[in-house]
C-alpha positions in Angstrom: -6.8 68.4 -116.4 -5.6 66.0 -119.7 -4.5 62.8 -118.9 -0.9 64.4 -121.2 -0.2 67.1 -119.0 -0.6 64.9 -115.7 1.7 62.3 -117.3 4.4 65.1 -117.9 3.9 66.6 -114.8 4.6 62.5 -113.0 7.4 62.3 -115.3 9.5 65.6 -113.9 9.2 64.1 -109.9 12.3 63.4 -108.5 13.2 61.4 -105.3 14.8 63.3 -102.9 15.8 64.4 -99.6 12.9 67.4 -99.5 10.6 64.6 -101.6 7.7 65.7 -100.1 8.1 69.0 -100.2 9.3 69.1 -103.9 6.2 66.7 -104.4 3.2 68.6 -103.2 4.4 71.8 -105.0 4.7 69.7 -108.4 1.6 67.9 -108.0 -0.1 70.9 -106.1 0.2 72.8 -109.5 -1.3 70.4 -111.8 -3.7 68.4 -109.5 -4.9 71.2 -107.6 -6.0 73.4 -110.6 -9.0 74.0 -108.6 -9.2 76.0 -105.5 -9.9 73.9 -101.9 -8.1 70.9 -102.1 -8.3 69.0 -99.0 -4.6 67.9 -96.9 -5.7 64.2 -97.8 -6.1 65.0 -101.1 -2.6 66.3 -101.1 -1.2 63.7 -98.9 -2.7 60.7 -101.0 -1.1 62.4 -104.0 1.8 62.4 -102.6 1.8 58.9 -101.3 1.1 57.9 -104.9 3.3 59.7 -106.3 6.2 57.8 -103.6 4.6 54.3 -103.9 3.5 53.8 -107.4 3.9 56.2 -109.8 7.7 57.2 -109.0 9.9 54.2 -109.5 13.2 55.9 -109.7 13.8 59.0 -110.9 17.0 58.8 -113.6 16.5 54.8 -114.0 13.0 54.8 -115.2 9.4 55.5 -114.1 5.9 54.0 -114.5 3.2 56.4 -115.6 -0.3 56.3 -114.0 -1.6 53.1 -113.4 1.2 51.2 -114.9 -0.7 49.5 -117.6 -1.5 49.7 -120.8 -4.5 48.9 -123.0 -5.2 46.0 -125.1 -7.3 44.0 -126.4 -9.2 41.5 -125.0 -7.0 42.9 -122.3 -4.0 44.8 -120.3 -0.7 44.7 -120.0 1.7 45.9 -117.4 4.0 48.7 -118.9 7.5 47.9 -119.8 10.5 49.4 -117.9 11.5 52.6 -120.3 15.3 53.5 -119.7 15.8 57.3 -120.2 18.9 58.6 -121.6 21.6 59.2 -118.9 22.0 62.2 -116.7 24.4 63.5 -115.3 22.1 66.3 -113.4 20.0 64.2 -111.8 19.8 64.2 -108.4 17.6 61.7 -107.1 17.1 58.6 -104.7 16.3 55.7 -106.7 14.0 52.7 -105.7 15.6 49.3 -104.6 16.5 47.5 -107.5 18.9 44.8 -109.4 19.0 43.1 -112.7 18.4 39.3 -113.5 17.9 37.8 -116.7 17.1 41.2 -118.6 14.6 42.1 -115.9 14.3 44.4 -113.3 13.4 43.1 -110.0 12.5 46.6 -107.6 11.6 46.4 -104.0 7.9 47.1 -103.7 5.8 46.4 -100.9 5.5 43.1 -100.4 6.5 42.1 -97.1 7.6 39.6 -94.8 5.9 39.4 -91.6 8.3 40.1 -88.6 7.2 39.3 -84.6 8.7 42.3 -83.5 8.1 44.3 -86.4 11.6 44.7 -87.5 13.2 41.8 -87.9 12.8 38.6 -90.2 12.4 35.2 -87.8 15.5 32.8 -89.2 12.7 30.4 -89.3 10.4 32.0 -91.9 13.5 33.1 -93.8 14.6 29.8 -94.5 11.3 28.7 -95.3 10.8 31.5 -98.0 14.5 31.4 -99.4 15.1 29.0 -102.4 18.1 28.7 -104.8 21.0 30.8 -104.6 21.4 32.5 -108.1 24.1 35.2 -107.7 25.4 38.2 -105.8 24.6 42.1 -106.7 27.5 43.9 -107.6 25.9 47.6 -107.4 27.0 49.8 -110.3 23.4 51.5 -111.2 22.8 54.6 -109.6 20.7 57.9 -110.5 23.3 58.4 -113.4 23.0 55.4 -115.1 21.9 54.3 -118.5 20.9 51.5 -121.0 24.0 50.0 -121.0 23.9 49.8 -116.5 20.9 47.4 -116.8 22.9 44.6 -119.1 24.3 42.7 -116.6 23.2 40.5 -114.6 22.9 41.6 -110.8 23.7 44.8 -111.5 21.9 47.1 -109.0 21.5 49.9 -107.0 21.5 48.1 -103.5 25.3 46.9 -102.9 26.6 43.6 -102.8 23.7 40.9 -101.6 22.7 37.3 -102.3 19.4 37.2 -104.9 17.4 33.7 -104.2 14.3 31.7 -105.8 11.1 32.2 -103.0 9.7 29.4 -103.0 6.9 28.3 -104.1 6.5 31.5 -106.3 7.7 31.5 -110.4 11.1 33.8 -110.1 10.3 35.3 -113.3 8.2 37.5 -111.4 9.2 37.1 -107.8 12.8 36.8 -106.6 14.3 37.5 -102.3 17.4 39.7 -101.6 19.1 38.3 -98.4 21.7 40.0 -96.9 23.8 38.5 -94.4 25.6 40.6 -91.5 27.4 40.0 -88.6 24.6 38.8 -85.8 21.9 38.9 -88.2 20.5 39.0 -91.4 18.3 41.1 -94.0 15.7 39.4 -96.3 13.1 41.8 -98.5 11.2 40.2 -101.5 11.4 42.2 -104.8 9.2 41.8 -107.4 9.1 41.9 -111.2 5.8 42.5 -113.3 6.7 44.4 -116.4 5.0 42.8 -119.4 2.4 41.0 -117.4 -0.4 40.2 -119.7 -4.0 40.1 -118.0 -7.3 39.3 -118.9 -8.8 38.9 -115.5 -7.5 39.3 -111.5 -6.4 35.4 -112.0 -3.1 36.3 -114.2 -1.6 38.4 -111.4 -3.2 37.4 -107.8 -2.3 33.9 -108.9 1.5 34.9 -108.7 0.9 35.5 -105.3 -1.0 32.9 -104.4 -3.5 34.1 -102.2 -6.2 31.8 -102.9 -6.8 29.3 -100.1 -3.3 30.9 -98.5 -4.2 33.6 -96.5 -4.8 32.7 -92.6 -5.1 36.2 -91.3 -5.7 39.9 -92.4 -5.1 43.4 -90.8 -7.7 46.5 -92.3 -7.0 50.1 -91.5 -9.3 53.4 -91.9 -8.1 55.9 -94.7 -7.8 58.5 -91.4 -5.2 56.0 -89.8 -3.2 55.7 -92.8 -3.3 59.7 -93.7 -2.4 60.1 -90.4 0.1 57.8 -89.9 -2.2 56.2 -87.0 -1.0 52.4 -87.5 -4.7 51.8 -86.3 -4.4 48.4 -87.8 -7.5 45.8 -86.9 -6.4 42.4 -87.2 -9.0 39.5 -88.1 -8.5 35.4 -89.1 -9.1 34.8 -92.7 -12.8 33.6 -92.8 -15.7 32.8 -95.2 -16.4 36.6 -95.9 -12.6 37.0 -96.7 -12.3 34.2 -98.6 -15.0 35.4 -100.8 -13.3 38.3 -101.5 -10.0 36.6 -102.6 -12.2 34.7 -105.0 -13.8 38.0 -106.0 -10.4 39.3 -106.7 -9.2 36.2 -109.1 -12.3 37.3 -111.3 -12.1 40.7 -110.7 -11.1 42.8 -113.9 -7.9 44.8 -114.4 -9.1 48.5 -115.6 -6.8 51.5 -116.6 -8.4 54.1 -114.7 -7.0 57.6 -113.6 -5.0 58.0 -110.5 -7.0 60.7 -109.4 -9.6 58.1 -108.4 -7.7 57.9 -105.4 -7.6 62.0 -105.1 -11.2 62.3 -105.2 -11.8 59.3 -102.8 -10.4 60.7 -99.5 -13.0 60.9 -96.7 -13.4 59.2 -94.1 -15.1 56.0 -95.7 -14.1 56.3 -99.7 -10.7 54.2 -98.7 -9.6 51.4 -96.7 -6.4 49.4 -96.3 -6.0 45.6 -96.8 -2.4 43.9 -95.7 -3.3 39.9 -96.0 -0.8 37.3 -94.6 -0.5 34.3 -96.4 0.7 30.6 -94.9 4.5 31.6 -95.7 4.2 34.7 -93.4 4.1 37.2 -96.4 2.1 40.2 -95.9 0.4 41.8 -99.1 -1.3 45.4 -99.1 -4.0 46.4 -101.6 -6.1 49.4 -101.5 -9.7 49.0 -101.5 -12.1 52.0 -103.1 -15.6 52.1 -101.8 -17.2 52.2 -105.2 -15.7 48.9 -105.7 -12.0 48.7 -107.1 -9.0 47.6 -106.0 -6.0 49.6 -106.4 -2.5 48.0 -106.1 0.9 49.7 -106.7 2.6 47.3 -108.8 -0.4 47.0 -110.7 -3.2 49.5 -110.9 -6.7 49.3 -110.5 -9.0 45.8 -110.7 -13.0 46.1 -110.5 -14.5 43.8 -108.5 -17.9 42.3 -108.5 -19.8 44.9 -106.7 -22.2 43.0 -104.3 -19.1 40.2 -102.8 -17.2 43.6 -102.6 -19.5 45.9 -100.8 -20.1 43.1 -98.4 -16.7 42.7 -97.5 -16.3 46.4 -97.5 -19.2 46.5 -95.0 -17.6 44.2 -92.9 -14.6 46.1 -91.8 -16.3 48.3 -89.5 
C-alpha cells in the first residue's frame, strides 16, 4: 500500500453521524488490502482516523503523522484550507481563530473529581487573561476567507483566555459560563512547530518535574472501551521517562505502525497529570516510540523506555 494512495484515501473521510461506519468501510478498503484483518486492527484505524488524522472534514485536515521532513529536523504541518463546499456534510472538530492561528480542541484535558465537571478552584488557577469572545461563523462550508478573523469559530459564542503558565501561542482555554456552572476545555495550537528533539514540544507542556501522578491502561481496555485505568504517583522510574521523552526524537513514521501493533502487549496508554491538574495522554509502542495525536511519533531511548514499559504490569 503507497504512502499516496493512503494519504488520498485519509483525505476523502468525513465526520459524521454514521462516522464509524463510513470509516471502517473507507479505511477497510485501502488498509485491509490483505485478507484477516483483526477488529483491533480495524478499531485502532478508526480511532486514528477520529483522533488524529481527521481534523475537520470541509475546514482542513492533517495527513498521517502531521509532520513534515526537514533537515536537521521536523516540522508540524501547516493548516491547509480547502476550497469551500457546499456538499459537505460533516461534523467539524472544535475550533476558533486567534491571531491567524487555529486553536482546535484536542485532548488535553483538565482533570475533574467527579469526572465531568471542572472544580471552580482549578479553573481559576488555569485561566489567565481574558482575550476575546468567539463569534461562531465557521462551519463545514466555510472557506479561506472564514478563518480571517479573529475568534471566528465553529463552537458559539465563548470567552478564549491565556493558561497560565503556558506560551498562548501554542496553548489557549475556552471557558464558557452558564447559568449554575461553567465549561472550561484547553485547545491547542501546534502548526508550524519546528523540532529537533522531544524538548521543543514536551517543553510546551511542561511536564518535566510537573507531573505528580499517572494513570496506564492495556491496549485491550482501551479497544474495548474497559476504562481499566491503573493509577500510580509520579516516581523515579516515571520521571526517567519524562526525561527520556525531552531527548527523545520526533520521527515521521507511518500510521500503520499503530495497525500492526495491536495485541495484547504492542500498545499501552499513558494520561500524566501535571501540578495544574492537567491530564496529558500519549501512546506508548512496545518497540519503543511514542505516538501523540497532535504530534506524531517520537523514538525514545530504548533501554529507559523498555524499563518503564516493563513497569506497567
Amino acid at each position: 500500500m503507497s504512502r499516496e494512495k493512503y494519504t488520498s484515501a485519509l483525505d476523502q473521510l468525513k465526520i459524521s453521524e454514521n462516522f464509524n461506519e463510513e470509516t471502517a468501510r473507507k479505511m477497510k478498503a485501502v488498509i485491509s488490502e490483505k485478507k484477516g484483518i483483526t477488529r483491533y486492527a480495524m478499531r485502532t484505524a478508526i480511532a486514528l482516523a477520529s483522533a488524529a488524522v481527521i481534523i475537520t472534514a470541509g475546514a482542513y485536515a492533517v495527513s498521517l503523522s502531521g509532520i513534515t521532513a526537514q533537515k536537521p529536523g521536523i516540522t508540524i504541518a501547516e493548516v491547509k484550507l480547502p476550497e469551500t463546499n457546499g456538499n459537505v456534510n460533516a461534523r467539524m472538530r472544535p475550533l476558533f481563530v486567534y491571531q491567524n492561528r487555529i486553536y482546535i480542541r484536542y485532548s488535553t484535558e483538565i482533570a475533574s473529581p467527579d469526572g465531568y465537571t471542572v472544580s471552580e478552584e482549578d479553573m481559576q488557577n488555569l485561566r489567565g487573561d481574558y482575550l476575546g469572545t468567539t463569534t461562531g461563523g465557521i462551519d463545514e462550508w466555510s472557506g479561506d476567507k472564514d478563518y480571517i478573523n479573529d475568534f471566528s469559530s465553529n463552537i458559539g459564542e465563548a470567552e478564549v483566555y491565556t493558561v497560565k503558565g503556558y506560551d498562548s501561542k501554542y496553548r489557549l482555554m475556552v471557558y464558557t459560563p452558564y447559568e449554575g456552572g461553567f465549561g472550561c476545555e484547553i485547545y491547542d495550537s501546534f502548526g508550524g512547530l519546528s523540532m529537533n528533539s522531544g524538548d521543543d514540544y514536551f517543553d510546551l507542556l511542561k511536564l518535566k518535574g510537573n507531573v505528580v501522578s499517572y494513570q496506564w491502561e492495556s491496549f485491550d481496555s482501551w479497544n474495548n472501551g474497559g476504562m481499566q485505568k491503573v493509577e500510580q504517583q509520579a516516581d523515579d522510574a516515571l520521571n526517567k521517562f519524562v526525561k527520556a521523552l525531552y531527548s527523545s526524537t520526533p520521527v515521521e513514521r507511518s500510521v500503520d505502525t499503530l495497525i500492526d501493533e495491536t495485541n495484547a502487549d504492542g500498545q499501552k496508554f499513558l494520561y500524566l497529570r501535571t501540578k495544574d491538574n492537567l491530564i496529558t495522554p500519549m501512546r506508548l509502542l512496545k518497540d519503543g516510540y511514542v505516538y501523540v495525536d497532535e504530534i506524531g511519533f517520537f523514538q525514545v531511548d530504548k533501554a529507559d523506555f523498555d524499563e518503564f514499559y516493563g513497569l506497567l504490569q
